[in-house]
C-alpha atoms as a printed R data frame, in Angstrom:
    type eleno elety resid chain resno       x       y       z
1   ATOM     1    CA   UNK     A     1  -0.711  40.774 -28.576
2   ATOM     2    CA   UNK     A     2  -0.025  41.159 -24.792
3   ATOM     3    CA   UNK     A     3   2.652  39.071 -23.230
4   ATOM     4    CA   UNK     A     4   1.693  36.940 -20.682
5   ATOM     5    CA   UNK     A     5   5.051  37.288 -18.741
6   ATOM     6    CA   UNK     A     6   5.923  39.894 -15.870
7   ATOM     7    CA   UNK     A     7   8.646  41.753 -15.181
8   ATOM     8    CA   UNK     A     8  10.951  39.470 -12.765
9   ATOM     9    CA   UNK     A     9  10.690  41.975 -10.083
10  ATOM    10    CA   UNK     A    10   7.133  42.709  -9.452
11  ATOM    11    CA   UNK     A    11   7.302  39.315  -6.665
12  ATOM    12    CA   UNK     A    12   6.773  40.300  -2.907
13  ATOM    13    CA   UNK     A    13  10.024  39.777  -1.393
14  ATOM    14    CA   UNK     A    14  12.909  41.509  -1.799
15  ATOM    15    CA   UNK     A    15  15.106  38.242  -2.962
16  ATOM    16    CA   UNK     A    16  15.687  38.122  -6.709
17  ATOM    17    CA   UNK     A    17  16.133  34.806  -7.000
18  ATOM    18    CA   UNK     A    18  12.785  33.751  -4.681
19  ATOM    19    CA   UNK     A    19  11.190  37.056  -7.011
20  ATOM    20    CA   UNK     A    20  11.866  35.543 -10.249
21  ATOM    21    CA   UNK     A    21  10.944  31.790  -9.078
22  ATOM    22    CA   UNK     A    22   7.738  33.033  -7.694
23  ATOM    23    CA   UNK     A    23   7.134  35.286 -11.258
24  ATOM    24    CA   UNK     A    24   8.317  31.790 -13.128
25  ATOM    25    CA   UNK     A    25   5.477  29.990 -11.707
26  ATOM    26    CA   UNK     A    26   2.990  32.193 -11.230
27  ATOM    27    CA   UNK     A    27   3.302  32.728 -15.659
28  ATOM    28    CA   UNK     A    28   3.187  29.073 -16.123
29  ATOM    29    CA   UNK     A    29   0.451  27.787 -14.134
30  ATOM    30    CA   UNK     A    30  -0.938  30.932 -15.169
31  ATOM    31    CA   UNK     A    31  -1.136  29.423 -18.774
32  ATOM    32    CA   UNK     A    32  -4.043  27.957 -20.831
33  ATOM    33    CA   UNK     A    33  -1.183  25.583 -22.207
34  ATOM    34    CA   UNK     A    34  -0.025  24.412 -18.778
35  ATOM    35    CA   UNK     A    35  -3.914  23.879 -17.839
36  ATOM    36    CA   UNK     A    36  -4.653  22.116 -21.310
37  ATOM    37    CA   UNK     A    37  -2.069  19.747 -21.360
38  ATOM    38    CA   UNK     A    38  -2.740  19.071 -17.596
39  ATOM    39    CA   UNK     A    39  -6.446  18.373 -18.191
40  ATOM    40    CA   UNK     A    40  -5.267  16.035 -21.340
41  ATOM    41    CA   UNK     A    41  -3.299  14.196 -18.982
42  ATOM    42    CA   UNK     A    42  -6.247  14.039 -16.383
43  ATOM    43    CA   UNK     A    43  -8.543  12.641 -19.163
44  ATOM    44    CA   UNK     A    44  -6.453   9.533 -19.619
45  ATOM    45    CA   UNK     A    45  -7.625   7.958 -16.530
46  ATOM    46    CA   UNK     A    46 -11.277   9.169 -17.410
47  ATOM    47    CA   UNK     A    47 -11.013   7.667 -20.524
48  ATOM    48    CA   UNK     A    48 -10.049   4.095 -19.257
49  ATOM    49    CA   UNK     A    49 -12.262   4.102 -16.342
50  ATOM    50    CA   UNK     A    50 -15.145   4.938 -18.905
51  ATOM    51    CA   UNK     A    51 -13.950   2.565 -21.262
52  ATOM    52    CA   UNK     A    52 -13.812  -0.276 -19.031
53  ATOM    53    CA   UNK     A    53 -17.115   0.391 -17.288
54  ATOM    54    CA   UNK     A    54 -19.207   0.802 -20.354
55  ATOM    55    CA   UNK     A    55 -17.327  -2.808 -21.750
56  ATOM    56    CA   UNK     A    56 -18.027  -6.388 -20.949
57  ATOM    57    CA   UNK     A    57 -14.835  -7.942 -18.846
58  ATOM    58    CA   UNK     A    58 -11.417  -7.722 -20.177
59  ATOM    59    CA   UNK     A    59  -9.560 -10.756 -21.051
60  ATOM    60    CA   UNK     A    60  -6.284 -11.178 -18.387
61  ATOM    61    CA   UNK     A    61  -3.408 -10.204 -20.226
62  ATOM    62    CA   UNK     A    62  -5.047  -7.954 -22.578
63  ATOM    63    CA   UNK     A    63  -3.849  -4.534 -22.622
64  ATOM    64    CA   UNK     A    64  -2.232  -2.626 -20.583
65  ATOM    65    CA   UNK     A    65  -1.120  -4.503 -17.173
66  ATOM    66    CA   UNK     A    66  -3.730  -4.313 -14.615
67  ATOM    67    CA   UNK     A    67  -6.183  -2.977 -16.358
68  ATOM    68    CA   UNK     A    68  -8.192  -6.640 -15.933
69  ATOM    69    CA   UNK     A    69  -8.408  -5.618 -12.475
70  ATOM    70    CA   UNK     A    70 -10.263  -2.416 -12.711
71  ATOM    71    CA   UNK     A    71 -13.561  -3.806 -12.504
72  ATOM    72    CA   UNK     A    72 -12.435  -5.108  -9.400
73  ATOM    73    CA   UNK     A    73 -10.802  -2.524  -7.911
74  ATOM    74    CA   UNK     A    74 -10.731   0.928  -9.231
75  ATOM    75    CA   UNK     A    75  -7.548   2.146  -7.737
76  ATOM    76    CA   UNK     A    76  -5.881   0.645 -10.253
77  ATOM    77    CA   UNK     A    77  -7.349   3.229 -12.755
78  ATOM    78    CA   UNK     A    78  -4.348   5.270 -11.824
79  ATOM    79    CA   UNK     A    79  -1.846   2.573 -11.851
80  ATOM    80    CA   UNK     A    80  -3.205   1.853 -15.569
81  ATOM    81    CA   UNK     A    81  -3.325   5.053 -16.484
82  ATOM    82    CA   UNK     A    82   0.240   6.198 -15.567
83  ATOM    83    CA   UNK     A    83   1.140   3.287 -17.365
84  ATOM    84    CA   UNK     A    84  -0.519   4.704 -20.257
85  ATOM    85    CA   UNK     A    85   0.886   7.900 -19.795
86  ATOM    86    CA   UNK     A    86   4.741   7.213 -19.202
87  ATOM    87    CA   UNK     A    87   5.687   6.185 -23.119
88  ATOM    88    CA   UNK     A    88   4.079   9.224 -24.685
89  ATOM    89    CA   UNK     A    89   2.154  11.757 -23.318
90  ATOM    90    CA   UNK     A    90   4.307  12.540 -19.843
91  ATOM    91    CA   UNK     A    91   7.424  13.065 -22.182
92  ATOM    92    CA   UNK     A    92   5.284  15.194 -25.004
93  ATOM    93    CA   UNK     A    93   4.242  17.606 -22.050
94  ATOM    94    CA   UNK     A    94   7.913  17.578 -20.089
95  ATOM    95    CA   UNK     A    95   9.146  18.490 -23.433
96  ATOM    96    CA   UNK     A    96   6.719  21.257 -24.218
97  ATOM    97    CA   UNK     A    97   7.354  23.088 -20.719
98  ATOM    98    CA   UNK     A    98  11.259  22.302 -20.938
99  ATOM    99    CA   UNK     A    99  11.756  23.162 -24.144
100 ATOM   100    CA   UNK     A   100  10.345  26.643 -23.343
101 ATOM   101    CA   UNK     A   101  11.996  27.823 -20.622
102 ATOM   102    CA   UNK     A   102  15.106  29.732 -22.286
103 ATOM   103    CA   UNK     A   103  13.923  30.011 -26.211
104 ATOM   104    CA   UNK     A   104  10.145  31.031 -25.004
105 ATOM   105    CA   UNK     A   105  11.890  34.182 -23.311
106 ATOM   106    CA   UNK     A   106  14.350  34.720 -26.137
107 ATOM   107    CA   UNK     A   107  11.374  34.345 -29.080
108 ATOM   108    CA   UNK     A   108   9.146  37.118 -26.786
109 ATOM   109    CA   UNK     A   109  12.144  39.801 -26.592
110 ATOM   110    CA   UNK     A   110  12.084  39.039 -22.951
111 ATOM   111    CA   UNK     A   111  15.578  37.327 -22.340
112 ATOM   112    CA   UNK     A   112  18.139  40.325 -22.738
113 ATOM   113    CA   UNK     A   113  15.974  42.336 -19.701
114 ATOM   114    CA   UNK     A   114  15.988  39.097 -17.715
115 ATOM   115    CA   UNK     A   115  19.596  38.468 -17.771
116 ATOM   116    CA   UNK     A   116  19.999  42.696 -17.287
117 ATOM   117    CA   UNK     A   117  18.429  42.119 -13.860
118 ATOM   118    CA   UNK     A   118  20.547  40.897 -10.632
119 ATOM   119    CA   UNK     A   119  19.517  37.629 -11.054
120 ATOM   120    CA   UNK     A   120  22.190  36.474 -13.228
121 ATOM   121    CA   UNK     A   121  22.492  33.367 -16.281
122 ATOM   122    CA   UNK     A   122  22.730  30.838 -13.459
123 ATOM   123    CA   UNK     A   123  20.291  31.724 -11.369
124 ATOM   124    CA   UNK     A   124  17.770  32.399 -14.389
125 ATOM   125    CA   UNK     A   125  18.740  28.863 -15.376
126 ATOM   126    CA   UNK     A   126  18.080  27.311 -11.840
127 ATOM   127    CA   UNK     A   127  14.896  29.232 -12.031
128 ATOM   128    CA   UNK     A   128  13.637  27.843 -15.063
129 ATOM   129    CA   UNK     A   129  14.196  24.522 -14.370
130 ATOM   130    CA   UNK     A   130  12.586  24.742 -10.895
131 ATOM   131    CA   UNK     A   131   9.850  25.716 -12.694
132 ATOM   132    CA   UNK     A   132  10.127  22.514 -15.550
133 ATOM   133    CA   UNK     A   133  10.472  20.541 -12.281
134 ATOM   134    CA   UNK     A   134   7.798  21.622 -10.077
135 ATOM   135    CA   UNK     A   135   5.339  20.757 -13.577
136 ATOM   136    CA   UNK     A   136   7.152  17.095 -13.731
137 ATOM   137    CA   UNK     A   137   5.991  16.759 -10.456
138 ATOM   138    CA   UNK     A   138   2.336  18.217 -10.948
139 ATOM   139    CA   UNK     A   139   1.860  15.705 -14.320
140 ATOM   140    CA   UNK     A   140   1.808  12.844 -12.516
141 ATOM   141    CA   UNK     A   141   0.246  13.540  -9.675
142 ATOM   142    CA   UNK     A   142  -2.593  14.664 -11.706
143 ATOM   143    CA   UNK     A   143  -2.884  11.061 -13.522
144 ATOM   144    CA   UNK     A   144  -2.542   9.384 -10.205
145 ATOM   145    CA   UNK     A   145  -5.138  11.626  -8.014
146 ATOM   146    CA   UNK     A   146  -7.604  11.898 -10.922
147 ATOM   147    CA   UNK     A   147  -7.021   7.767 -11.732
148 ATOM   148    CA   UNK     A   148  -8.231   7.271  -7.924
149 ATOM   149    CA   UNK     A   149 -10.947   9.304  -7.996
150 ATOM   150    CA   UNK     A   150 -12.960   8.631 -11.292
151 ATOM   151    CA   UNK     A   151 -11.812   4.710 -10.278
152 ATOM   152    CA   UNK     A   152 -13.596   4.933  -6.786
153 ATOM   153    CA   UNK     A   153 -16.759   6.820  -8.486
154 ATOM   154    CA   UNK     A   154 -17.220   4.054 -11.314
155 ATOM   155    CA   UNK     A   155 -15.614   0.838  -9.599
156 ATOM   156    CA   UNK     A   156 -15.645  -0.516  -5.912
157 ATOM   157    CA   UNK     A   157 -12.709  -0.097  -3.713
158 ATOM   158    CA   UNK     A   158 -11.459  -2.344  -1.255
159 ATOM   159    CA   UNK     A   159  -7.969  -4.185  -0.213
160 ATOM   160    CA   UNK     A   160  -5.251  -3.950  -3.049
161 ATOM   161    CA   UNK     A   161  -3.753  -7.437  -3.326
162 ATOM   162    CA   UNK     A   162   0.656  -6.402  -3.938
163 ATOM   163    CA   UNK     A   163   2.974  -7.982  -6.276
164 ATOM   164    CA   UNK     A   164   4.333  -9.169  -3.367
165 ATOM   165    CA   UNK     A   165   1.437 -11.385  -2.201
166 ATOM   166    CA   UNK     A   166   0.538  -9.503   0.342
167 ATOM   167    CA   UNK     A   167  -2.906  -7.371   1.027
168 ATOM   168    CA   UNK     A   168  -2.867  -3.739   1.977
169 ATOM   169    CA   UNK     A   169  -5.834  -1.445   2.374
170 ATOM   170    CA   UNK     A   170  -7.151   1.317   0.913
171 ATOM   171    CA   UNK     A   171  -5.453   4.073   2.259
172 ATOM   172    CA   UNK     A   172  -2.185   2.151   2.026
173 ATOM   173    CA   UNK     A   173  -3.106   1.570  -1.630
174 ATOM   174    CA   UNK     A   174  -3.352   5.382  -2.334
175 ATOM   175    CA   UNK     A   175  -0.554   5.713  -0.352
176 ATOM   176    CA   UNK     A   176   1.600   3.404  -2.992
177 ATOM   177    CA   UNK     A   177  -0.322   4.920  -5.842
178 ATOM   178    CA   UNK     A   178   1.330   8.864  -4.879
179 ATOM   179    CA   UNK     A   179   4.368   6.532  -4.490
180 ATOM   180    CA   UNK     A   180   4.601   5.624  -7.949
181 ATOM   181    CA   UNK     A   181   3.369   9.076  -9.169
182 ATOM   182    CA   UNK     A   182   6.559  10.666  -7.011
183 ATOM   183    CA   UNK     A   183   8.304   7.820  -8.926
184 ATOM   184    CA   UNK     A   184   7.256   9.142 -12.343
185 ATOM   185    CA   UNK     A   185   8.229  12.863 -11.129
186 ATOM   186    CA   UNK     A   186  11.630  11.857 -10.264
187 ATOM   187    CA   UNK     A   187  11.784  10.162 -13.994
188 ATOM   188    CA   UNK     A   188  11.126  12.968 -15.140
189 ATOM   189    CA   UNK     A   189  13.408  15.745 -13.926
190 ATOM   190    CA   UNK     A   190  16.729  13.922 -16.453
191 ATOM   191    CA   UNK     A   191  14.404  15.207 -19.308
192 ATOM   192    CA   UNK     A   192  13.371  18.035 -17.785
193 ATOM   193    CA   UNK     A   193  17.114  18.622 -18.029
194 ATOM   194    CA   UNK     A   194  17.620  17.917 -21.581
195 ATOM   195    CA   UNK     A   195  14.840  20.095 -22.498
196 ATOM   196    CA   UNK     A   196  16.485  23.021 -20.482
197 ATOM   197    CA   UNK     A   197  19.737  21.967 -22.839
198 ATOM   198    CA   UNK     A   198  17.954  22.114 -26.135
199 ATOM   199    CA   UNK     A   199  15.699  25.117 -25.168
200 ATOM   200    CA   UNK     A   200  19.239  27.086 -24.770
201 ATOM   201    CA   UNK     A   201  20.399  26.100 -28.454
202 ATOM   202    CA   UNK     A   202  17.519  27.924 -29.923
203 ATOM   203    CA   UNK     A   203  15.439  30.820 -30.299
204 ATOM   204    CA   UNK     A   204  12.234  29.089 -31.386
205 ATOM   205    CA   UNK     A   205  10.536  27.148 -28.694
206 ATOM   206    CA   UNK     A   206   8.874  24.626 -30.546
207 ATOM   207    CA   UNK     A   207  12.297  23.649 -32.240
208 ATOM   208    CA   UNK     A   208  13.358  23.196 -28.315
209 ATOM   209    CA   UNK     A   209  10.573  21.072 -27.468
210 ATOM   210    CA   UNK     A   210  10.221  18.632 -30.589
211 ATOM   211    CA   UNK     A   211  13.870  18.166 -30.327
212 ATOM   212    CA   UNK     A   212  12.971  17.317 -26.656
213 ATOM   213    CA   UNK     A   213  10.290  14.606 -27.160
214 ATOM   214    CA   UNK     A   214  12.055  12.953 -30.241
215 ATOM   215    CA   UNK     A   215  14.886  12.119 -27.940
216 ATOM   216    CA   UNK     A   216  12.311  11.164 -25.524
217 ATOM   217    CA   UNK     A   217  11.105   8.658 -28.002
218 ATOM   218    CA   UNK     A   218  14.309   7.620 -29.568
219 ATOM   219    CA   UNK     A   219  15.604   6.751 -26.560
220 ATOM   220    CA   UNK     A   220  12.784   4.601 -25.708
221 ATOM   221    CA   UNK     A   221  13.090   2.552 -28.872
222 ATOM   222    CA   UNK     A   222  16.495   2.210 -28.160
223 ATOM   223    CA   UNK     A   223  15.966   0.717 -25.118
224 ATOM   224    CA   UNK     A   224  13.558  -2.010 -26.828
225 ATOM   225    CA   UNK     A   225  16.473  -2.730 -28.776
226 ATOM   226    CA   UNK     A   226  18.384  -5.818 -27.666
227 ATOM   227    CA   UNK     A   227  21.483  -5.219 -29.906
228 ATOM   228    CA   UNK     A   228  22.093  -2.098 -27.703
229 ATOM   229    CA   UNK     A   229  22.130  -4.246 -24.329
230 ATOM   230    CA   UNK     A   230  25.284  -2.402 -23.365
231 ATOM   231    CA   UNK     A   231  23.571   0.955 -23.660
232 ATOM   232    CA   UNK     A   232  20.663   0.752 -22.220
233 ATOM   233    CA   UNK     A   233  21.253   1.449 -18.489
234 ATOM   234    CA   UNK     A   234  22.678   4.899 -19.512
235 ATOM   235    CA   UNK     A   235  19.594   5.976 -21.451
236 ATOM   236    CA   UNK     A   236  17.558   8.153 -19.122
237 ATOM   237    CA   UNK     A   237  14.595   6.250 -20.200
238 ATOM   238    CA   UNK     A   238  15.861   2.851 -19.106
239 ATOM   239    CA   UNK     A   239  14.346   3.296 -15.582
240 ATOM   240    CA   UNK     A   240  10.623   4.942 -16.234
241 ATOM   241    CA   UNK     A   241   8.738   1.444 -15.901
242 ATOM   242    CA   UNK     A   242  10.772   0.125 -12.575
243 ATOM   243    CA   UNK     A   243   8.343   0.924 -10.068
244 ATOM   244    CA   UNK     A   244   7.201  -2.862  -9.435
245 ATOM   245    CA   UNK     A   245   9.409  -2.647  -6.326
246 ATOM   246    CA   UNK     A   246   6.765   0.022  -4.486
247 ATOM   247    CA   UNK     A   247   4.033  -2.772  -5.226
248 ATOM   248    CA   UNK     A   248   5.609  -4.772  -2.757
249 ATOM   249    CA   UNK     A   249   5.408  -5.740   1.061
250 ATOM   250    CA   UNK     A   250   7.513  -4.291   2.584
251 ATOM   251    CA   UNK     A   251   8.523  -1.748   0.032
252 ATOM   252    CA   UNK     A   252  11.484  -2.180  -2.037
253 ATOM   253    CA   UNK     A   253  13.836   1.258  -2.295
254 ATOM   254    CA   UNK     A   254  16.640   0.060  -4.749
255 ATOM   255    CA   UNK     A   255  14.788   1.150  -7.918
256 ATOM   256    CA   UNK     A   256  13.716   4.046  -6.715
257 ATOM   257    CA   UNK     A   257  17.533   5.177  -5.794
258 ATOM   258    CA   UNK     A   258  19.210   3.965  -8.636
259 ATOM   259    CA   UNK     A   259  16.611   6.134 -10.866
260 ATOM   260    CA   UNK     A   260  17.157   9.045  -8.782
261 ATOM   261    CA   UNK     A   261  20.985   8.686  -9.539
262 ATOM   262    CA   UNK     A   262  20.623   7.765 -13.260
263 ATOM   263    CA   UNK     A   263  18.371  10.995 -13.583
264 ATOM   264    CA   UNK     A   264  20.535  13.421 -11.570
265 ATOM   265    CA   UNK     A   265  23.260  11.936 -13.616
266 ATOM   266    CA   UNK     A   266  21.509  13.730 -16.320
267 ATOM   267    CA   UNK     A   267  20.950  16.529 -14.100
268 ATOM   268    CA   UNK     A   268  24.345  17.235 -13.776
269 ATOM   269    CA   UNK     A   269  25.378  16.883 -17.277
270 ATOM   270    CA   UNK     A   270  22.747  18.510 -19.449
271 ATOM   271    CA   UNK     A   271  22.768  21.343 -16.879
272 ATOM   272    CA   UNK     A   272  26.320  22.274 -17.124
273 ATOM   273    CA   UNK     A   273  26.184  22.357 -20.852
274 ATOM   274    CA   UNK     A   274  22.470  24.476 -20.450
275 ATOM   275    CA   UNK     A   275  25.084  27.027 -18.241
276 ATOM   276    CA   UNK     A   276  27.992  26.560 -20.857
277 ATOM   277    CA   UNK     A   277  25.905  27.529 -23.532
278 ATOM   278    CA   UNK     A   278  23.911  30.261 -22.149
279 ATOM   279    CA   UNK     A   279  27.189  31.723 -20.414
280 ATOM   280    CA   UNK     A   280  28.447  32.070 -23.660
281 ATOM   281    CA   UNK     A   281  25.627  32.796 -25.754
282 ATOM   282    CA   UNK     A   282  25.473  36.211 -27.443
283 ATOM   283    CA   UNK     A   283  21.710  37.465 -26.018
284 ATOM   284    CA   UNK     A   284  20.163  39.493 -29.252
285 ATOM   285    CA   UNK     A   285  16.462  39.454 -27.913
């Protein structure tokens, strides 16, 4: 069966670096995976716009938050929805795509001619994880973009009433909707790292990636664990629901930076071990 993956230097510019990005990410969004799982994540929103149309009202407090309002206002389809999303399905894909950055090329035979090239361990790592990245980003935007639209088809639209108090219209709403999607991105790129760790310490990609989303999960139910109080604002996950702060007037930045340095925490760490480990791993495929 063909591969799906080109040689590293078939890109248009003469960079090996910008040659093997561009090859990265033209083979993964490229991908019926990368499309499937992107149009599973799209269908979320769908599903709770339909869901909420086609029912009589929903009790306040039932389910998940906002989703009372939707009737109201459907641009909180893609609040709901990435509400929906962050817990399981944002982590399952992360972890699929992370996972098989390094073991994907070493289970197709591809890694050894990769790392023959100019570009180098470190660069092919930086490479892959742009790529991990740049889907981290895409997930959530997708939720978000889709979760306005199918809400502003089914629902009415008007002023978005904040946390806060305060009233803001309906571009401004959208506006703090991509907000909170860029939120989720940035969330995201800690696991993204860990997945670029585990997919280093195997040759099978789907060892890489379940390994991925368990910690994902475990580290969630840790964090719902009172008894580990003192752990909890190291856990990568600790952060993913603290976007209240953009659903205020004015907007609120201290959540959104102290994410961003919990996750490039993570950055740092699980990337210097994905480098240690592939710097010294003995390349057989």
């Amino acid at each position: 069966m063909p591969s799906d993956r080109r040689p590293a230097g078939s890109g248009p510019t003469s960079l090996p670096g910008l040659r093997l990005l561009g090859s990265e990410l033209g083979v993964l969004f490229r991908r019926r995976r990368t499309w499937a799982m992107l149009l599973a994540l799209a269908a979320v929103p769908v599903l709770i716009a339909v869901a909420v149309r086609l029912s009589s009202a929903v009790p306040p407090g039932r389910g998940p938050a906002f989703l009372d309002q939707i009737s109201q206002n459907g641009l909180f389809v893609g609040i709901t929805a990435m509400l929906v999303a962050v817990p399981l399905f944002l982590p399952l894909t992360i972890g699929v795509v992370a996972g098989d950055t390094v073991a994907g090329e070493a289970s197709l035979g591809t890694l050894r001619y990769l790392l023959a090239g100019p570009a180098g361990r470190g660069r092919l790592l930086l490479v892959k994880y742009a790529g991990a990245v740049l889907f981290a980003v895409a997930a959530p935007f997708t939720i978000a973009l889709v979760g306005a639209g199918i809400g502003a088809v089914l629902f009415p639209v008007g002023p978005v009433t904040l946390l806060s108090g305060d009233s803001i219209g309906p571009a401004e709403a959208v506006g703090r909707l991509l907000l909170i999607a860029a939120y989720l991105a940035v969330s995201l790129v800690g696991l993204a790292a860990v997945g670029l760790f585990m997919s280093t310490l195997t040759d099978v990609p789907v060892g890489a990636m379940a390994a991925t989303v368990v910690l994902a999960v475990v580290t969630q139910v840790a964090d719902a664990l009172p008894q580990l109080d003192w752990l909890h604002p190291w856990l990568f996950s600790h952060r993913w629901l603290d976007f209240a702060d953009l659903l205020r007037q004015p907007v609120v930045w201290d959540s959104f930076a102290a994410n961003a340095l919990l996750q490039a925490g993570y950055v740092a760490v699980f990337g210097a071990l994905a480098y240690a480990r592939l710097a010294t791993k003995d390349i057989l495929s």
